[in-house]
C-alpha positions as CSV (number, residue, x, y, z in Angstrom):
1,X,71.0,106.7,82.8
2,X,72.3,104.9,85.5
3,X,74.0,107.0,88.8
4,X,77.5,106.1,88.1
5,X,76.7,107.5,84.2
6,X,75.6,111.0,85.5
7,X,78.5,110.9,88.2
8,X,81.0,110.5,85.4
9,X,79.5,113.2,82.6
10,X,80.2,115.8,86.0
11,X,83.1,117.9,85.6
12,X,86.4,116.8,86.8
13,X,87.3,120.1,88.0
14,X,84.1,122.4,88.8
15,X,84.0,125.8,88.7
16,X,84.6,127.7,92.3
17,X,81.2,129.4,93.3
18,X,80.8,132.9,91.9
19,X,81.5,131.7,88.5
20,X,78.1,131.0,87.9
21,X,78.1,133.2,84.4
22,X,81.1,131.1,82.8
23,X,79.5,128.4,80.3
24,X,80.4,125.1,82.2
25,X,80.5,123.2,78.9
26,X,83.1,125.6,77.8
27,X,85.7,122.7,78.0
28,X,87.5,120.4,80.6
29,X,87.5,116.8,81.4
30,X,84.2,114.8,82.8
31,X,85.1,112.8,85.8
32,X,84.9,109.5,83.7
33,X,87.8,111.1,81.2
34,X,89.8,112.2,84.1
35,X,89.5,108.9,85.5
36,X,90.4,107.3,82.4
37,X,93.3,109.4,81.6
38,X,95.2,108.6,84.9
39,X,94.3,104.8,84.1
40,X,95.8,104.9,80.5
41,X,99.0,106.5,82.2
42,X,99.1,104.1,84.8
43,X,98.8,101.0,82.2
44,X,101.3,102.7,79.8
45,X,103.9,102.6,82.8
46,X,103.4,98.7,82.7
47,X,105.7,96.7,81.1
48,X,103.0,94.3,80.1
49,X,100.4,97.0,78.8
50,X,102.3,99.5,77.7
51,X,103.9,98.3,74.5
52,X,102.5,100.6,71.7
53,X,101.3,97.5,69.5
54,X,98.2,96.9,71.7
55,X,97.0,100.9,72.1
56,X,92.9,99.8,71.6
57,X,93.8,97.3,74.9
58,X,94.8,99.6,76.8
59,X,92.0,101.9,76.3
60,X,89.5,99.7,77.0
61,X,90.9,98.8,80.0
62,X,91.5,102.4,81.1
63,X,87.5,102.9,80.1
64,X,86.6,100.0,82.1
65,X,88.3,100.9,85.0
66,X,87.0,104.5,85.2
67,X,83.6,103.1,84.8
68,X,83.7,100.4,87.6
69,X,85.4,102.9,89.9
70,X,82.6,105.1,89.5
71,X,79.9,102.3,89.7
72,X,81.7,101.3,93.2
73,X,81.6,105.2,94.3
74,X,78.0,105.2,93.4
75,X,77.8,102.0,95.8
76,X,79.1,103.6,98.5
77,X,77.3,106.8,98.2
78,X,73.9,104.4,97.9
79,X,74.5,103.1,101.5
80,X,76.0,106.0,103.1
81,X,72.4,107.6,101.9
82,X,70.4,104.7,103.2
83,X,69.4,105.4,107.6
């Protein structure tokens, strides 16, 4: 699985410290989801996406997007690691 894979199954919104006894697959949205969500809203305010004929279009894109911006995170935290 690659980095930007395990980045995006982490939870969007993590549970504060001293919650450690809440389930954290209870529910919520993975960072890729969230991602993805805010994309699809973004698209749907575009004149050219948004018409609701071409829904599949604009969730691929909205996927695609959530995935490079995490590959491109996973870049950055790659060199900020390296000495």
């Amino acid at each position: 699985m690659t980095m930007s894979l395990v980045r995006g199954s982490e939870p969007a919104f993590p549970l504060p410290r001293g919650n450690e006894n809440i389930d954290p697959k209870v529910g919520g949205l993975t960072k890729r989801e969230f991602i993805a969500a805010m994309a699809v809203q973004g698209l749907l305010t575009n004149q050219e996406w948004g018409r609701p004929d071409n829904p599949h279009a604009i969730v691929a894109a909205a996927v695609l997007s959530a995935d490079c911006l995490l590959a491109e995170l996973d870049k950055g935290a790659t060199a900020e690691q390296k000495p």
